[in-house]
C-alpha positions in Angstrom: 16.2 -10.9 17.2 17.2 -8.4 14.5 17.5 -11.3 12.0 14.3 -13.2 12.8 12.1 -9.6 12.4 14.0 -8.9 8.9 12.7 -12.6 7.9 9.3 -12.0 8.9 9.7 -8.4 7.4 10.8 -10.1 4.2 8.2 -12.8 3.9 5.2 -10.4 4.8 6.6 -8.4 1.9 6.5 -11.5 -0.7 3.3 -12.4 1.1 1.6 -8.5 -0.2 2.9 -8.9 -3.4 1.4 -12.4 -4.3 -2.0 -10.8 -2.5 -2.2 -7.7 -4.8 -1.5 -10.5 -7.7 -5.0 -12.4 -6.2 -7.1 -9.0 -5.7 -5.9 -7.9 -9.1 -8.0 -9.9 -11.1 -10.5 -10.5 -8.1 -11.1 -6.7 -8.5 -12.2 -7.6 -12.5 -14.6 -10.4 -11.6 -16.1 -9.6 -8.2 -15.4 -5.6 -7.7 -17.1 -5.0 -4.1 -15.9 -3.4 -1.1 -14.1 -6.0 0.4 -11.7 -5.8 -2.4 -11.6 -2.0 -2.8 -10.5 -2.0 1.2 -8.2 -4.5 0.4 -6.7 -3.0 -2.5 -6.5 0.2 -0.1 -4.8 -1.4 2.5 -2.8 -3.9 0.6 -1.8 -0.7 -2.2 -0.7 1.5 0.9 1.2 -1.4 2.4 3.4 -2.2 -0.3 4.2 1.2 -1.1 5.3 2.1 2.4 7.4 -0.6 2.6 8.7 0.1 -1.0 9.6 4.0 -0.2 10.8 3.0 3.6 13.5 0.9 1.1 14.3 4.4 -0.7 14.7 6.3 2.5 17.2 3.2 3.9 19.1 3.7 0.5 19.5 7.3 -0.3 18.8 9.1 2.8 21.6 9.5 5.2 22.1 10.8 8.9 20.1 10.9 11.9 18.1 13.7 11.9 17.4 13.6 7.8 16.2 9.5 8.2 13.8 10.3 11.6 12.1 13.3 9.9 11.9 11.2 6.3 10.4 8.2 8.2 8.2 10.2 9.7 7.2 12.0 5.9 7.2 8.5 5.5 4.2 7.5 7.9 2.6 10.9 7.4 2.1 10.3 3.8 1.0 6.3 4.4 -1.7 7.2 7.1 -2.9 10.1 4.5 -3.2 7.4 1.4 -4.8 4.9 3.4 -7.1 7.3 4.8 -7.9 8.8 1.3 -8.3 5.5 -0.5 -11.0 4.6 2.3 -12.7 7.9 1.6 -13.0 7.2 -1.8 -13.9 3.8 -1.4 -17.1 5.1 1.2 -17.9 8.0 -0.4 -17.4 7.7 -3.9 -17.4 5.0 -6.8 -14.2 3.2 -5.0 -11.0 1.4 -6.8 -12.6 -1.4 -8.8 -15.3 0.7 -10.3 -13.2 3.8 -10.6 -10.3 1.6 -12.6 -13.6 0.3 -14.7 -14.4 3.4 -15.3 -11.0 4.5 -16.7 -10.6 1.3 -18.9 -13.9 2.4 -20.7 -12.9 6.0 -21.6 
């Protein structure tokens, strides 16, 4: 069991990586929303899994890794949801990136 979901765990994470390596340039060629969603969900994704790997590593004890996880998951569910705002409501990722390459 706990060997099977660390597998899958592992692969999904290779599997993000080599997607953020597609939307990367897809987000110079065809910027839209489906890729500004994607790089929101994709972005938040990997770095969740990437600071859940920090918390696993430095963070000891009960009490300290349940309220970091949770930090953890507060501060995922915030990005996402900030990322999508800025995507609806605003310019969104691909266009805002453009924007800073042209300063």
């Amino acid at each position: 069991g706990g060997s099977k979901a660390a597998s899958l765990h592992w692969t999904g994470e290779r599997a993000v990586s080599v997607l953020l390596l597609g939307l990367l340039p897809a987000a110079y060629l065809c910027p839209g929303p489906a890729v500004d969603y994607s790089l929101a969900a994709a972005l938040t994704l990997h770095g969740h899994w990437g600071l859940g790997q920090v918390i696993t590593d430095y963070v000891h004890g009960d009490v300290p890794i349940k309220v970091a996880n949770m930090g953890l998951y507060i501060l995922s569910g915030l990005t996402f949801a900030g990322l999508c705002h800025f995507n609806y409501h605003d310019v969104g990722i691909c266009k805002a990136v453009a924007m800073l390459w042209s300063l």
